[in-house]
Structure formats: structure tokens, C-alpha cells
C-alpha positions in Angstrom: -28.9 62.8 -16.8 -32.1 63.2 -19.1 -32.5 59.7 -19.8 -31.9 59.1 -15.6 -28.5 57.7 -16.4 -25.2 59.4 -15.9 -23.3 61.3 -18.9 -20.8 59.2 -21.1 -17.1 59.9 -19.5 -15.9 60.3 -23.2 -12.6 58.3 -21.9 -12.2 54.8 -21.3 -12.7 53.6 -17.9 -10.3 51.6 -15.9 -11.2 51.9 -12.5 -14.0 53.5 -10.2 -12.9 54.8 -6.8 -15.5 56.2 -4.0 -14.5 59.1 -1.6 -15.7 61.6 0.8 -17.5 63.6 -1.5 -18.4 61.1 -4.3 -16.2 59.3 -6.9 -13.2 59.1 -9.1 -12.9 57.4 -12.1 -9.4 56.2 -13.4 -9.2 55.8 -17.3 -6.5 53.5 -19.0 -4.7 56.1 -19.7 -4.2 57.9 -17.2 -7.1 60.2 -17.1 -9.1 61.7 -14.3 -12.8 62.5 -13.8 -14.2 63.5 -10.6 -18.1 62.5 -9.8 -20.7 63.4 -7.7 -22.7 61.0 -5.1 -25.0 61.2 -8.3 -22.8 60.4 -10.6 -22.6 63.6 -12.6 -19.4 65.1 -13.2 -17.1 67.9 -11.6 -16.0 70.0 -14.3 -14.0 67.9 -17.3 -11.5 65.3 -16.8 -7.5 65.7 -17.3 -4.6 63.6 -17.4 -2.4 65.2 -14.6 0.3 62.8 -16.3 1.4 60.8 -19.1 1.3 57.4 -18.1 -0.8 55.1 -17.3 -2.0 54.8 -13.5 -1.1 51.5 -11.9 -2.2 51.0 -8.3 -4.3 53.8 -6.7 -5.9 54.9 -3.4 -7.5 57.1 -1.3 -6.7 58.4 2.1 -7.3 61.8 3.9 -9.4 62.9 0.6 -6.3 62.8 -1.2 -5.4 60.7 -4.7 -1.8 58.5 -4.1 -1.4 56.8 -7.0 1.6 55.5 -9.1 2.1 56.3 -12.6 4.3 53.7 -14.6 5.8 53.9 -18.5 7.8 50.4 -19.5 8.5 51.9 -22.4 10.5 54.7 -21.3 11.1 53.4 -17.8 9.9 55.9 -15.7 7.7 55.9 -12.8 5.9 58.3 -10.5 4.2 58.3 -7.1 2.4 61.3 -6.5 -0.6 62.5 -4.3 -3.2 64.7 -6.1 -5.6 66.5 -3.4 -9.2 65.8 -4.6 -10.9 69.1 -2.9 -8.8 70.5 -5.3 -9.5 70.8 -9.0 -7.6 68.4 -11.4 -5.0 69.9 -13.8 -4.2 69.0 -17.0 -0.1 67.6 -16.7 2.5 68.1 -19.7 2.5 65.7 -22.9 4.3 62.6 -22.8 6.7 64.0 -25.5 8.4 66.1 -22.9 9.3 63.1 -20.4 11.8 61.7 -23.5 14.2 64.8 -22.7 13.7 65.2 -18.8 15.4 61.9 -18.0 17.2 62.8 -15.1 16.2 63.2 -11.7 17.3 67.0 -10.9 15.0 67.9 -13.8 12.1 65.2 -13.6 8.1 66.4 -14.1 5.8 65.1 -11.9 2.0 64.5 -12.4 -0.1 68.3 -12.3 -0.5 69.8 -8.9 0.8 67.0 -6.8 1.0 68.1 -3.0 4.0 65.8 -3.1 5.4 63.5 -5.6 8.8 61.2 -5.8 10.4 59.7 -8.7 10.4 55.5 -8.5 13.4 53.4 -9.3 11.6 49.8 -9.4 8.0 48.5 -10.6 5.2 49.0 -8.1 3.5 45.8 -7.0 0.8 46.9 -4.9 -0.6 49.8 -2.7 -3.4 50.4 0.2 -3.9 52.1 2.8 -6.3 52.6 5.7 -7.4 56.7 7.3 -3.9 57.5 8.6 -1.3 55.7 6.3 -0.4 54.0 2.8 2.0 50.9 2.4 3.6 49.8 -1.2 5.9 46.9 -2.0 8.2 47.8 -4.7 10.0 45.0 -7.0 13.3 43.8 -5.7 13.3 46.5 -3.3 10.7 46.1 -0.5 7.8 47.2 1.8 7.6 50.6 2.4 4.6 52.2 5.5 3.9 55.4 5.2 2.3 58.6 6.5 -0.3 60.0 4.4 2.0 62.8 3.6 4.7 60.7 2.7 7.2 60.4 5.8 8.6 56.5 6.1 7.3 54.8 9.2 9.2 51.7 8.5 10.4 49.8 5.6 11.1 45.5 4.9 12.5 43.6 2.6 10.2 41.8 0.2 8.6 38.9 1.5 9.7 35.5 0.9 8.5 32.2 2.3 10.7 29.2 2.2 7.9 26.4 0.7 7.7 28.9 -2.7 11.6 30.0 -3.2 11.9 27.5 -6.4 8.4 28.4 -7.9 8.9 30.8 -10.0 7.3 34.0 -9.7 5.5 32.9 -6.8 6.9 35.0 -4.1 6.4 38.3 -6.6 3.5 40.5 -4.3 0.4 40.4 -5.8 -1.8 42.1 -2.9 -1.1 45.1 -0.1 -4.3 45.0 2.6 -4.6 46.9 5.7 -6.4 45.0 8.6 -7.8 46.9 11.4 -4.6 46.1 13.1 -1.6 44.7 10.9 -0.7 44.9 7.4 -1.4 41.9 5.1 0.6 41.0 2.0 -0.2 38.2 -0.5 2.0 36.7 -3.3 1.6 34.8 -6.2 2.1 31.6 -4.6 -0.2 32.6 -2.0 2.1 33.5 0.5 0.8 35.6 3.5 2.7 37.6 6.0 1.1 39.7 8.8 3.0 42.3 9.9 2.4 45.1 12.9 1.3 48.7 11.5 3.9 50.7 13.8 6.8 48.6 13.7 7.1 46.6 10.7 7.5 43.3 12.6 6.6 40.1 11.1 3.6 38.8 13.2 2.7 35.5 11.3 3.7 33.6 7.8 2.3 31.6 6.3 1.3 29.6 2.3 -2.5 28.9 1.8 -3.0 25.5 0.4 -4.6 25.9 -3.1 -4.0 24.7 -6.8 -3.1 27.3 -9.3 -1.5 30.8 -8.4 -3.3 34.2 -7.5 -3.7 37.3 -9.5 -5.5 39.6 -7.0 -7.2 39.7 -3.5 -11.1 41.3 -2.6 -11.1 41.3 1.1 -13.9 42.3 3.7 -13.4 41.9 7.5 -12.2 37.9 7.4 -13.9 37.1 4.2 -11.9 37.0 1.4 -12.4 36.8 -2.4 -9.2 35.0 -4.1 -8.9 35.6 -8.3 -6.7 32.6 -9.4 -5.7 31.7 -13.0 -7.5 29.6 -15.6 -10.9 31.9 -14.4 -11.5 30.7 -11.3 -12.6 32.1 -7.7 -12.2 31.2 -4.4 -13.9 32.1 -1.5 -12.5 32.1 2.1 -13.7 32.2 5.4 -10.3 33.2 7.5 -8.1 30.8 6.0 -10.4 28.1 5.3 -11.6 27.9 1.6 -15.6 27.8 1.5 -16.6 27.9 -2.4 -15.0 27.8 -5.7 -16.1 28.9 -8.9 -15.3 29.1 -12.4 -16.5 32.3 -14.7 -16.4 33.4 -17.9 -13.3 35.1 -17.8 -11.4 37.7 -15.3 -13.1 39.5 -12.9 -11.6 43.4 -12.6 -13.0 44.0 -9.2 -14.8 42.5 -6.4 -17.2 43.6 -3.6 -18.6 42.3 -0.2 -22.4 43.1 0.3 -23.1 42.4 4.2 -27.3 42.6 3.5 -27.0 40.1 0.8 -24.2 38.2 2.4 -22.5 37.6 -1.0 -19.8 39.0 -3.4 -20.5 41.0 -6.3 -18.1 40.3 -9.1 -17.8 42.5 -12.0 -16.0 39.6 -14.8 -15.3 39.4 -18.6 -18.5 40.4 -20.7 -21.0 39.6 -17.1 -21.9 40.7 -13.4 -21.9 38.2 -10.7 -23.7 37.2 -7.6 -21.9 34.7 -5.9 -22.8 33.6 -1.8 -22.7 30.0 -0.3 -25.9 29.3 -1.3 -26.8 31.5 -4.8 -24.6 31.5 -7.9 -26.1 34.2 -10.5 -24.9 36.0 -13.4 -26.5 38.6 -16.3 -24.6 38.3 -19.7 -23.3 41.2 -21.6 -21.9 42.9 -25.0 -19.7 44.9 -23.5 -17.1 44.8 -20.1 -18.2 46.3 -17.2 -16.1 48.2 -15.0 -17.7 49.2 -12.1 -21.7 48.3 -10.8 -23.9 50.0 -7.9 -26.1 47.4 -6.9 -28.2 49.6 -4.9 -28.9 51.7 -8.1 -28.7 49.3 -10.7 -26.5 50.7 -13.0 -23.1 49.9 -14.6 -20.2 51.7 -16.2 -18.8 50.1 -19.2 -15.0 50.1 -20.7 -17.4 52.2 -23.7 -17.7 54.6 -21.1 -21.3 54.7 -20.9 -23.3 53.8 -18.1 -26.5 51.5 -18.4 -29.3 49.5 -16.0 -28.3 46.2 -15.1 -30.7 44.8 -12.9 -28.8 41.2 -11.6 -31.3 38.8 -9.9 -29.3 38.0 -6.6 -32.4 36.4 -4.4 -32.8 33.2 -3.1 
């Protein structure tokens, strides 16, 4: 950190994840890299497996993530302790001749890991358990070490059945309470964290369909197609906006009472009252606005100072 930025990853980024003891970055293709609260890295990063990594989260200082290959049709769910240090998995090669089940490899020094039979939709969790919704299968609560609390059948809602596509889940979010899913059509159920019983249902009026779900306490950040962002208060929609292109994640800053968006080529301040946006060459992945600096999909970090006062 000479120059008083981080290192290059020397992978392409995909996702940033915070944790007790700093951060873990997610690269398109499946790699690994631990980080420090400064940013520098813990030792070099693997691939534990050879797929891609689809949803991921964090609970208990544990990694569960799903792995998913549509080419060969083979997914993975698997938790990866991160006080541990990251192994490098087996090539992809190998998965083409261990096809069955009795004699399937899982991603490098999982505590636990289970072979999927449908897509993954969407996964959170909260400091005690983990929820997925699996295509054409269902919802599935979970301990953190993988013992089923309760499982549902995928949600439906009555108003979207002849949509199509619109009942598919596009969001998982534990409340401090309940567990919240979200769908395409922007469907939302409620349901209760120890039972699995449905505690409300319900379609949010809005044009267009959803593609992912920021949430912070009742204020939520809605991505919909053709570019565009909505903001809600509870239910009730307080701002829209149109960007330059998709956002690929989305924070809630409480002092500036605002979102921070990370889009398409630009960073983005967005509040009731301020709309701001810096321009860039490359796509950002991830941005610390208290540090003013970005990681890019180049996998080099740079300052972006964004002007978000009124």
C-alpha cells in the first residue's frame, strides 16, 4: 500500500463482503481473497471450487455460499470457515467424471457441504440462521450449521400467477423478526423465523418488474428493469430514478440519510433531497465512502471522492 491504496487482487472482482475480522472478496469465477480492516490481503487467494459463486453470506464468521455450473449442471452449497485459511479446490476437469452423488467433490475444506438438485434463487441470513429459496422446490431456514428449521413451498401470490416469471424469487431478507421474500412481480410474503408461518402477503404496486432488493431497517432500495430505482419508505414509494445502467449493489448511510449506489461505469448518491453521481472508465464493484476509495471489475482499487452534500 505504497501509493496509500490497496494492492491489485490480480482476479476479477465480483463481490465485496465485510466480516468480523475484515473482508472477503468474491471474484467471477469463483475465487477467494481474504482482506484486512485495511484492505491488505491474508495470504493469496484460491478457488476452493470450480464454479462460479452465486449467492453468498456470512454468519457465525463462516462463508455459505452456493456454487452453480449450467453447463454441466451441478451445484454446491457449502460453508468455508473464514478463521481458517482458504484452500485451493480441485480443477474443474475432474467434476466431468464425478457425476454421481456417492462420489461428488465439494468446494476445499468445507465444514459442511451438500450437493443441490435445483437453481438457487436467493440466500441471507441474520447471527443465528441462513434461509434459501430453491427453483421449483421451496424455502428452506436453517441453522448455521445446516440442520432444517422449517421448509415452504415457493411463494406464489394469486394477482401474478399469469405473469410470467413474476412469482420466480428474486430476494431472501431477514427482518429483526420474520423472514421477507420478494419476487419478480414484486410479490412479498412475511413469514415467522421459528415456524415458517405465513404472516402477511402481499404485491407492491409498481410498473416494470424487480431484479434485486437493498434493504435497511424499513427503507428499502428497489432495482427494476429499463435502469431504474425506486425508493421505499415501508411500502410506500418515495423517489424514483433513472441511471446509467445497473447498479451491482446498494448501501444505506444513516449520517447522510441516503443510498450509495455503485451502477454501470458511475457511483451514486441518491436521498430525497440530493441526486449526485461521479462518471467513470471502468465498473466499480464495491466503494467505502468513509475512505474514499473504490474497487474496480480491473481489480485495482482507486480514490473516488463523490460530492454527496447538500
Amino acid at each position: 500500500m505504497a501509493s496509500g491504496l490497496p494492492d491489485d487482487l490480480g482476479f476479477t472482482p465480483q463481490k465485496v463482503l465485510s466480516w468480523a475480522n475484515g473482508y472477503l472478496v468474491i471474484g467471477v469465477d469463483g475465487e477467494l481473497q481474504k482482506l484486512s480492516t485495511e484492505y491488505e490481503a491474508i495470504d493469496s487467494f484460491v478457488k476452493p471450487f470450480p464454479m462460479s459463486i452465486g449467492n453468498a453470506t456470512i454468519i457465525d464468521e463462516k462463508l455459505i455460499a452456493t456454487w452453480l455450473d449450467s453447463e454441466l449442471l451441478l451445484a454446491r452449497m457449502a460453508a468455508i470457515d473464514l478463521n481458517s485459511k482458504l484452500v485451493q479446490g480441485v480443477d474443474r476437469s475432474e467434476l466431468r467424471v464425478r457425476r454421481t452423488i456417492d462420489k461428488a467433490l465439494h468446494p476445499a475444506s468445507s465444514s459442511w457441504s451438500h450437493v443441490l438438485d435445483a437453481e438457487p434463487l436467493a440466500l441471507d441470513s441474520n447471527s443465528t440462521m441462513f434461509a434459501f429459496v430453491l427453483w421449483k422446490k421451496g424455502i428452506y431456514n436453517m441453522t448455521h450449521d445446516a440442520h432444517e428449521i422449517w421448509r415452504r413451498k415457493e411463494p406464489q401470490w394469486k394477482q401474478l400467477s399469469k405473469l410470467p416469471r413474476a412469482q420466480e424469487t428474486v430476494k431472501v431478507i431477514f427482518k429483526e423478526d420474520m423472514l421477507e421474500i420478494w419476487s419478480r412481480g414484486m410479490g412479498v410474503n412475511q413469514y415467522d423465523l421459528e415456524t415458517g408461518e405465513i404472516l402477511s402477503t402481499e404485491v407492491v404496486d409498481s410498473e416494470g418488474f424487480l431484479l434485486d432488493v437493498f434493504n435497511s431497517g424499513e427503507r428499502y432500495l428497489l432495482q427494476m428493469n429499463d435502469n431504474e430505482v425506486v425508493m421505499l419508505e415501508g411500502r410506500n414509494i418515495v423517489l424514483r430514478a433513472r441511471l446509467s445502467g445497473p447498479i451491482s449493489n446498494a448501501f444505506w448511510s444513516e449520517k447522510k440519510q441516503g443510498w450509495f449506489l455503485i451502477g454501470w461505469r458511475e457511483i451514486v448518491f441518491l436521498s430525497i433531497n440530493r441526486f449526485s453521481k461521479i462518471t467513470l472508465d471502468e465498473l466499480p464493484i464495491y466503494y467505502d465512502n468513509i475512505r474514499k476509495i473504490a474497487l474496480f471489475n480491473d481489480s485495482k482499487w482507486r480514490n473516488i471522492e463523490l460530492d454527496e452534500e447538500e
